[in-house]
C-alpha positions as CSV (number, residue, x, y, z in Angstrom):
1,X,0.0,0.0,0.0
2,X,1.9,3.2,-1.1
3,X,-1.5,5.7,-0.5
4,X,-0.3,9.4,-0.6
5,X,2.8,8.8,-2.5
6,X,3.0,12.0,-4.4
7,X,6.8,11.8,-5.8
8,X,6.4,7.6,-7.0
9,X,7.4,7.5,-10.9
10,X,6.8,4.9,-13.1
11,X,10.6,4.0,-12.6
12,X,10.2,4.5,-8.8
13,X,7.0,2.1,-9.4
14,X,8.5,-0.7,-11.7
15,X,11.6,-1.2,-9.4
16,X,9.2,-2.2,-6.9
17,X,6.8,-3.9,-8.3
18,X,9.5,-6.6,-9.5
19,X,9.5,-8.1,-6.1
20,X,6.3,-9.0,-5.7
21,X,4.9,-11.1,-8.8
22,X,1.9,-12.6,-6.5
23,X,0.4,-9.2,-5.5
24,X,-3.4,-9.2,-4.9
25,X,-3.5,-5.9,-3.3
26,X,-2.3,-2.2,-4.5
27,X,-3.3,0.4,-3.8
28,X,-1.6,4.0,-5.3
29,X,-3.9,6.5,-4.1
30,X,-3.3,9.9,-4.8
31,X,0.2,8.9,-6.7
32,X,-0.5,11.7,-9.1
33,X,2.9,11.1,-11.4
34,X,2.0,7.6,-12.5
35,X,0.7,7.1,-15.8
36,X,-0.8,4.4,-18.2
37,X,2.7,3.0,-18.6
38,X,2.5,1.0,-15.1
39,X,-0.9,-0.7,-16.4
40,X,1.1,-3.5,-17.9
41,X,2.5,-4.4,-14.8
42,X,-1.0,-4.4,-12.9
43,X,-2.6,-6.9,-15.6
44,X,0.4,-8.8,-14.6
45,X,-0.6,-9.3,-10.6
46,X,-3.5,-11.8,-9.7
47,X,-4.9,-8.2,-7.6
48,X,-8.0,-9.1,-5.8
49,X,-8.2,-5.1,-4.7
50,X,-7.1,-1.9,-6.6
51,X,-6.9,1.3,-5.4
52,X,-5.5,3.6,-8.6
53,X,-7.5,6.5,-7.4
54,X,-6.3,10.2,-8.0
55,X,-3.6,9.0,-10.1
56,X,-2.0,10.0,-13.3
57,X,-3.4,7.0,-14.6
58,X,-6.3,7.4,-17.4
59,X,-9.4,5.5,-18.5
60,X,-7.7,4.6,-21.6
61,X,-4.8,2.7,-20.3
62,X,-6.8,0.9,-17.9
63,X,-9.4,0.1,-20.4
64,X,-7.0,-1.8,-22.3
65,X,-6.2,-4.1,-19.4
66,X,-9.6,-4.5,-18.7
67,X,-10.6,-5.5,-22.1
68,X,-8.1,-8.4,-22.1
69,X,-9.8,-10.0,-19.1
70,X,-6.8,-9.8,-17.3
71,X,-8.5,-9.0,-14.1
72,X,-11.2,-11.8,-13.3
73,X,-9.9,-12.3,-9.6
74,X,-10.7,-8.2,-8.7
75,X,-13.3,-7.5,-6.2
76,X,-12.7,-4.0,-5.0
77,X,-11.9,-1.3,-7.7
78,X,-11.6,2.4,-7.0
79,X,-11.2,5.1,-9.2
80,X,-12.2,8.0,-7.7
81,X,-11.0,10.7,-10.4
82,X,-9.0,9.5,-12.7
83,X,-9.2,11.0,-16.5
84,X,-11.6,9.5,-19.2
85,X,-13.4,7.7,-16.5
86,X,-17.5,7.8,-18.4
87,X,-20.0,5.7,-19.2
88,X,-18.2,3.4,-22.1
89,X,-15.5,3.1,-19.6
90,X,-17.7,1.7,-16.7
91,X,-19.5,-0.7,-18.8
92,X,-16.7,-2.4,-19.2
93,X,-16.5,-3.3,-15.7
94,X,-19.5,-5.2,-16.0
95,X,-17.4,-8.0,-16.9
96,X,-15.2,-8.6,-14.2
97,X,-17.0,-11.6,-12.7
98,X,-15.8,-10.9,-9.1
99,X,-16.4,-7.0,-8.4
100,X,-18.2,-6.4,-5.8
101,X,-16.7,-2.8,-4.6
102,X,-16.8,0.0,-7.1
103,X,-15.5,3.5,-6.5
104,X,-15.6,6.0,-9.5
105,X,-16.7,9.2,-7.4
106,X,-15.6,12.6,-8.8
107,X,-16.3,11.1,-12.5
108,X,-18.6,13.9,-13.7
109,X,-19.1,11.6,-16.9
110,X,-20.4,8.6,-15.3
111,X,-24.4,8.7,-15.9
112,X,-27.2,6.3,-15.4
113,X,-26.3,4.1,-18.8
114,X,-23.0,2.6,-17.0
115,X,-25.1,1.7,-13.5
116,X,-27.5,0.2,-15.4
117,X,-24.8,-2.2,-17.1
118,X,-22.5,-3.0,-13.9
119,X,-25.6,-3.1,-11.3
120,X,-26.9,-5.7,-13.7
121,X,-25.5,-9.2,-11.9
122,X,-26.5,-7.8,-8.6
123,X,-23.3,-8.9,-7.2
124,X,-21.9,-4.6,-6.2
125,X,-22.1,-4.4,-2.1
126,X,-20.4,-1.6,-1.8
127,X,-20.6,1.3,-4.4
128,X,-19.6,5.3,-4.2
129,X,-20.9,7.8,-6.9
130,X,-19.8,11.0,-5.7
131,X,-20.3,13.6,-7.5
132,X,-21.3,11.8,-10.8
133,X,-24.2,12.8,-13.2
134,X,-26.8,10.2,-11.7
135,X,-30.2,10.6,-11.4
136,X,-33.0,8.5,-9.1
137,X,-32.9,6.1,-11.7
138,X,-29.4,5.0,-11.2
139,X,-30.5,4.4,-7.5
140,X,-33.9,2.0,-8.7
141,X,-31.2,-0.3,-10.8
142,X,-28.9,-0.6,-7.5
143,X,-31.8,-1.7,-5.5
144,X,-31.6,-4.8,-7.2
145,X,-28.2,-5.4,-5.7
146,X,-29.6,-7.8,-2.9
147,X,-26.1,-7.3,-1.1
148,X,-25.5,-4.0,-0.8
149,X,-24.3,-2.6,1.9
150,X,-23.1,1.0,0.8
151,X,-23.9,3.6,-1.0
152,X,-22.1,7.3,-1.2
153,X,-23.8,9.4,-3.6
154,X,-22.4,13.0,-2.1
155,X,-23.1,15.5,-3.9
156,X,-25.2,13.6,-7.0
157,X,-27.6,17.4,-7.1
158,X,-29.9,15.6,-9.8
159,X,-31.0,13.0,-7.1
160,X,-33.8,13.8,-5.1
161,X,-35.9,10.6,-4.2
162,X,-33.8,7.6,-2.6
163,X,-37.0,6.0,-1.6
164,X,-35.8,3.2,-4.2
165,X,-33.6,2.0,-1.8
166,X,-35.6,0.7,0.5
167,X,-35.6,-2.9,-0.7
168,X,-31.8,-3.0,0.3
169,X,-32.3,-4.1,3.6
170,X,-29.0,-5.0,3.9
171,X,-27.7,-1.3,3.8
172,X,-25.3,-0.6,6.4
173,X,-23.9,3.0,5.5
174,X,-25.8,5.7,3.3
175,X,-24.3,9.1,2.8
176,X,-26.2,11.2,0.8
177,X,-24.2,14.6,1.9
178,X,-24.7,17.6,-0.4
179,X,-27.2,16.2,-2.2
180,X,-29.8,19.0,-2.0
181,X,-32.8,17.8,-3.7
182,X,-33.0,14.6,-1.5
183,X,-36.6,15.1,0.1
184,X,-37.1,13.8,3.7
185,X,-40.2,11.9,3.2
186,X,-37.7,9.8,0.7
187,X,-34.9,9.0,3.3
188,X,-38.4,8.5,6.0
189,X,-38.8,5.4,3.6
190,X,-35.5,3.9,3.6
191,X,-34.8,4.4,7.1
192,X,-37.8,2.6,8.2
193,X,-37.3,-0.4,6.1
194,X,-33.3,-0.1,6.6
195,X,-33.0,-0.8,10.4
196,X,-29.4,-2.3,10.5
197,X,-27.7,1.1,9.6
198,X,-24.3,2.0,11.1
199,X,-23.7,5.4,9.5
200,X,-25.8,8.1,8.0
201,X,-24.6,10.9,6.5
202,X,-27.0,14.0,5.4
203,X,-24.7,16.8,5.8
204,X,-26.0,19.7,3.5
205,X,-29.4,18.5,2.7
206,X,-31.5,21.3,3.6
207,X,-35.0,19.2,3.1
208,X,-34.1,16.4,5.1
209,X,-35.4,17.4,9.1
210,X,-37.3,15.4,12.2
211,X,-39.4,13.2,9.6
212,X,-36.6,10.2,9.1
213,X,-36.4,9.4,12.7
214,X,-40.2,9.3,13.2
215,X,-40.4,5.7,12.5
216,X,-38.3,2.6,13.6
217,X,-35.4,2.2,15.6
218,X,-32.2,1.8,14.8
219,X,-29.6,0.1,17.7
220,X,-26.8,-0.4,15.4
221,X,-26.4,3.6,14.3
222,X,-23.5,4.3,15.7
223,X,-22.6,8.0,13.3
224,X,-25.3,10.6,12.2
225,X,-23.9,13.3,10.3
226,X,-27.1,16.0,10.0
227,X,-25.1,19.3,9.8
228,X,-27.0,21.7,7.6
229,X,-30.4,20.1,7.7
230,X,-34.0,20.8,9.1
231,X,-33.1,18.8,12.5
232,X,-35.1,20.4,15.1
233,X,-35.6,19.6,18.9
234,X,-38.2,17.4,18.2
235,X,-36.0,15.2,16.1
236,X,-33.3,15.4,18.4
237,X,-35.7,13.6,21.1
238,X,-36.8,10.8,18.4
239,X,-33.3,10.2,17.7
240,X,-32.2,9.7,21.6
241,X,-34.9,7.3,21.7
242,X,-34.2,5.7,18.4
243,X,-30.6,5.2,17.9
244,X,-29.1,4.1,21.8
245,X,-25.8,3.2,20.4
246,X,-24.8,6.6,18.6
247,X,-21.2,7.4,18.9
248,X,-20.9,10.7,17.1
249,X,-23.6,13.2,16.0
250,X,-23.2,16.6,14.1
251,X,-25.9,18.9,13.9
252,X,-23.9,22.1,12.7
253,X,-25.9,25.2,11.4
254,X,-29.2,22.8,12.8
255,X,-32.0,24.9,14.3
256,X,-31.9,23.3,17.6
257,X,-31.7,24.6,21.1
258,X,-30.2,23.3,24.5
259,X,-33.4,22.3,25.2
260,X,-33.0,19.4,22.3
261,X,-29.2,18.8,23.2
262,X,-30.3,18.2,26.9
263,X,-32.2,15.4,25.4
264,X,-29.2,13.7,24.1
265,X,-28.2,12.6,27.5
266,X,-30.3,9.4,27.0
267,X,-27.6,8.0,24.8
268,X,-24.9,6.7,27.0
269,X,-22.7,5.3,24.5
270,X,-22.3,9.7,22.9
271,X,-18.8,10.5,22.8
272,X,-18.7,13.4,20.4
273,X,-21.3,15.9,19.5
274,X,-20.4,18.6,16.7
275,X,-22.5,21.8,17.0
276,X,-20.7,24.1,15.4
277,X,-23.3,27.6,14.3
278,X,-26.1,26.9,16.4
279,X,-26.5,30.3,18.3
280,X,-29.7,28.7,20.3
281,X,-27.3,26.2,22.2
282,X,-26.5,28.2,25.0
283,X,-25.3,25.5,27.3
284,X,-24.7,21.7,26.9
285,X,-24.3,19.9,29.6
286,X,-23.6,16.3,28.4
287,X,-21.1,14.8,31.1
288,X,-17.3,15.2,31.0
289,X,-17.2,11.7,28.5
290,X,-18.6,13.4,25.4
291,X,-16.4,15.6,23.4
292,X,-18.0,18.7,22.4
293,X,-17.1,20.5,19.6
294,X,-18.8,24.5,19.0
């Protein structure tokens, strides 16, 4: 794992690479002076996880690995930003028989076509479309992923109903953060079917407020990002009676008061609260075992 390796070269690369022809994990994060040269040498490995994200790497060199079938062992692929990444590109994945983890946020070009193709077999548990030009429908075709288990779709401002999801009862992290249009009566939907959740995240979506946490319970939630939604006091009581294993909460720029906060003290397992721009928090009293931040 060389993540964050801003000065590795393709010589730098190569040199080590030689040593290890059995290699079924690399990951190259962020190594931003790699290029399509090195994809030779990945085609070579028997990698069961790839992490090329952020690198100098490019659709186009990676597509010609791909195309040869080289890697039928991968199950976890990330691309988060790399050049030419787009529809074409992505359909492509659909043949790798094992993938089951798929990262290509920060790929403006990815749209609803390419889901369509790789959601197809069902198999994805894990996917992250950041910031790519999906709609609601791209969400319907995951549903049919019986397996999934994550979904990031930060910052995707063309989706605005995730009540699709629902039927993924097996969803373990949703972040949805940025994305503006999501309505709350959507989320209300998948959070009442979805009671096995471990992390939310809604940071930034001004139409989501007190309505998801009106229904169900949810004892394995342990992180609720809701900075920058329409939380109120009321949901802050539903959520202290909901979600008794929460760890961390943030309810920055949240119209809530110390009278909602005080109600937080029912979770006993709290150990940091971020409430950063809420003027109507005078006080919080919470115990000396939860980390405030303001």
């Amino acid at each position: 794992t060389l993540d964050g390796n801003r000065a590795m070269t393709d010589r730098v690369w190569s040199a080590l690479i030689a040593g290890s022809p059995h290699a079924e994990v690399i990951h190259l994060r962020g190594a931003v002076l790699l290029s399509d040269n090195i994809a030779a040498s990945l085609a070579a490995r028997p990698l069961v996880d790839l992490d090329v994200a952020l690198t100098g790497l490019t659709a186009r060199g990676l597509g010609v690995v791909f195309a040869s079938g080289a890697f039928h062992r991968l199950e976890r692929l990330s691309l988060c930003g790399l050049q030419g990444v787009n529809d074409d590109f992505v359909s492509q994945l659909a043949t790798l028989p094992a993938l089951i983890s798929l990262d290509v946020s920060l790929c403006p070009a990815v749209t609803d076509r390419s889901i369509r193709a790789i959601a197809a077999a069902g198999r994805l548990q894990a996917v992250n479309l950041g910031s790519c030009g999906i709609t609601n429908s791209a969400l319907a075709v995951l549903a049919c992923c019986a397996g999934l288990r994550r979904l990031d779709v930060d910052g995707c401002l063309r989706v605005s109903d995730v009540g699709a999801l629902s039927v993924c009862q097996n969803l373990q992290v949703i972040s949805i953060a940025g994305c503006v249009a999501v309505t709350g009566a959507s989320l209300a939907v998948v959070m009442e079917a979805v009671v096995g959740l471990i992390e939310l995240n809604c940071n930034g979506c001004p139409q989501i407020g007190d309505v998801i946490f009106q229904s169900g319970s949810w004892p394995c939630l342990r992180l609720a990002c809701l900075s920058g939604t329409a939380l109120t006091d009321t949901g802050l009581r539903l959520l202290s009676r909901a979600c008794p294993s929460l760890l961390a909460l943030s309810l920055s720029a949240c119209d809530v008061s110390g009278t909602g906060v005080a109600a937080l003290r029912e979770l006993r397992c709290l150990r940091l609260l971020v409430a950063v721009k809420c003027p109507r928090i005078e006080t919080i009293g919470l115990g000396q075992d939860v980390i405030v931040k303001r």
